[in-house]
C-alpha positions as CSV (number, residue, x, y, z in Angstrom):
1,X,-58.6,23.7,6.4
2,X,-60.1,20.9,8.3
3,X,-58.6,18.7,10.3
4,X,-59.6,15.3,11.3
5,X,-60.1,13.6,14.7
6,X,-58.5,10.4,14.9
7,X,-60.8,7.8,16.3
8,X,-60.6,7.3,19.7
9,X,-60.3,3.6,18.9
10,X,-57.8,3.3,16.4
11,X,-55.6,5.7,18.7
12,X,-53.4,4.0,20.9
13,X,-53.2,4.6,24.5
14,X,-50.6,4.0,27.0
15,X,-51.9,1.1,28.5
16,X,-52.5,-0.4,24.7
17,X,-48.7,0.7,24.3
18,X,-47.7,-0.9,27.2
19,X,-49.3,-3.8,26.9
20,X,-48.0,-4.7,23.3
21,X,-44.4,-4.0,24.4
22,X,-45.2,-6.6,27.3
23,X,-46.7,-8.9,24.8
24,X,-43.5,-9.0,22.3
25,X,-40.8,-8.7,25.0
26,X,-42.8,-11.5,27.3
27,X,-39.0,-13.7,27.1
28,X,-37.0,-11.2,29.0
29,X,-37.7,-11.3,32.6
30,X,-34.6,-8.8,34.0
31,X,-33.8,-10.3,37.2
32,X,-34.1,-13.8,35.5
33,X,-32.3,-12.8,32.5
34,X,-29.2,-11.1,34.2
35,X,-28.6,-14.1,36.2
36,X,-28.7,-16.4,33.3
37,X,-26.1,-13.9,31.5
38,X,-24.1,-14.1,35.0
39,X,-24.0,-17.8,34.8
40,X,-22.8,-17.3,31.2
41,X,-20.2,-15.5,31.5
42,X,-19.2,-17.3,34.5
43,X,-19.4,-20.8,33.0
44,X,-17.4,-19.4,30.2
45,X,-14.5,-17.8,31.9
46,X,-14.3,-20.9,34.0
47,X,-14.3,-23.1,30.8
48,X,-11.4,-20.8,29.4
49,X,-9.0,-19.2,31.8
50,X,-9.5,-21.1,35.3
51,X,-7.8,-24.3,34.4
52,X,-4.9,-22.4,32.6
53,X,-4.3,-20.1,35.9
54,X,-4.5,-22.8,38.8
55,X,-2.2,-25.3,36.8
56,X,0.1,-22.7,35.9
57,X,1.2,-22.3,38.9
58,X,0.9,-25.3,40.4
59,X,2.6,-27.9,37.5
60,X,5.9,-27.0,36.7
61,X,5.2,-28.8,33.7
62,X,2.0,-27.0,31.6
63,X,3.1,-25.2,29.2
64,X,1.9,-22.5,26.4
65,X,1.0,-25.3,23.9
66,X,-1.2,-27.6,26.2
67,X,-2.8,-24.1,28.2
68,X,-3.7,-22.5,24.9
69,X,-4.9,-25.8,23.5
70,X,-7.3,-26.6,26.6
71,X,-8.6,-22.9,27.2
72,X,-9.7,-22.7,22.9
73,X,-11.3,-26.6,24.0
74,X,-13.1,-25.4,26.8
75,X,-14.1,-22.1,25.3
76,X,-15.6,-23.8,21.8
77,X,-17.1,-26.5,23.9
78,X,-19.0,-24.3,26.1
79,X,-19.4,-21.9,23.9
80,X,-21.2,-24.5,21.0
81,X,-23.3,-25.9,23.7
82,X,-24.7,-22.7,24.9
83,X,-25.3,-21.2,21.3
84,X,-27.0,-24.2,20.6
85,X,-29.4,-25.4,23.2
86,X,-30.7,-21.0,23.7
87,X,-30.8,-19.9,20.3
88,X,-30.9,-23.1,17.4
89,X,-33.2,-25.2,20.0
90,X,-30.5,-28.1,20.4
91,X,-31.6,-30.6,23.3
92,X,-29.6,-30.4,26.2
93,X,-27.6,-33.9,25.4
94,X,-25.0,-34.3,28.5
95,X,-27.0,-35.5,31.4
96,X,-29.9,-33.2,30.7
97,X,-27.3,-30.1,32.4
98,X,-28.8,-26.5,31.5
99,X,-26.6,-24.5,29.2
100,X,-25.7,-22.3,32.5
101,X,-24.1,-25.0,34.2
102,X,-22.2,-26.4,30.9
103,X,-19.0,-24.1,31.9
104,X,-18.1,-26.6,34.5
105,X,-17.8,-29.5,32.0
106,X,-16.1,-27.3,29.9
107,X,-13.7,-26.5,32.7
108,X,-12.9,-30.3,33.3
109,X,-12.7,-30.9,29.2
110,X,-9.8,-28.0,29.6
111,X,-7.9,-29.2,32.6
112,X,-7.4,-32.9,30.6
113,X,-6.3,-31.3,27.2
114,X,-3.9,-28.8,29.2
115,X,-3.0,-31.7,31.5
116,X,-2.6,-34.2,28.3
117,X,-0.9,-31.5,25.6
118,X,1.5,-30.1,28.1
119,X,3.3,-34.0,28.6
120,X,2.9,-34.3,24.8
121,X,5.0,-31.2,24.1
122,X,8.4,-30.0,25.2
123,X,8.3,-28.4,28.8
124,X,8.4,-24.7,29.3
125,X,12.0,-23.3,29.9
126,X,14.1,-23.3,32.8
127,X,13.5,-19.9,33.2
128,X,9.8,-19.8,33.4
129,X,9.8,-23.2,35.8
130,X,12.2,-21.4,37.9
131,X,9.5,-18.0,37.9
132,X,6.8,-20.6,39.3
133,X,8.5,-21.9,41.6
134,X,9.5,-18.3,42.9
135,X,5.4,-17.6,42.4
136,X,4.5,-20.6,44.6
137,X,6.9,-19.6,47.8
138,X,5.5,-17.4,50.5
């Protein structure tokens, strides 16, 4: 039985390998990329969970309804302006800001609908206003 020889130009070679791998993976640059995926999460755990923790414990007056209201806010906000400016090519629209520096709107967006939905609601119990003020005392 013979066998053939492939052709030394049909055959690929490492260098051909590499270079075609390069070619279709030309958008991920790692140290670029894990930065932007920093400032992603960053942006979006400040959009969702700062604004709840800082005026938890320092208004006696937010409550579960305005916190969960303003941390869902701040989470779809960033999260719908970060979807769509890196993967359906929306235009960044608010002041021309990048979506990695989005989170920090988001953050402020929370803070008002925390701020506004806990005086439109019943405050928390006596209990729990009492446990913050025991949380804020040295």
């Amino acid at each position: 039985m013979r066998l053939l020889k492939p052709c030394p130009s049909l055959t690929p070679t490492k260098s051909s390998i590499w270079k075609e791998n390069a070619r279709r993976n030309s958008h991920v640059h790692p140290p670029g990329f894990v930065a932007e995926v920093v400032a992603f999460a960053f942006g979006l755990a400040a959009a969702s969970f700062f604004p709840a923790i800082l005026l938890g414990i320092f208004d006696k007056r937010t409550n579960r309804e305005g916190a969960i209201t303003g941390m869902v806010t701040g989470l779809a906000f960033t999260a719908f302006y970060i979807i769509g400016v890196k993967f359906y090519g929306m235009q960044p629209w608010f002041f021309d800001i990048s979506p990695e520096g989005i989170g920090t709107l988001g953050m402020i967006i929370n803070f008002i609908v925390t701020f506004v939905i806990s005086r439109l609601t019943p405050p928390p119990p006596s209990d729990v206003q009492d446990m913050v003020a025991r949380l804020r005392s040295p």
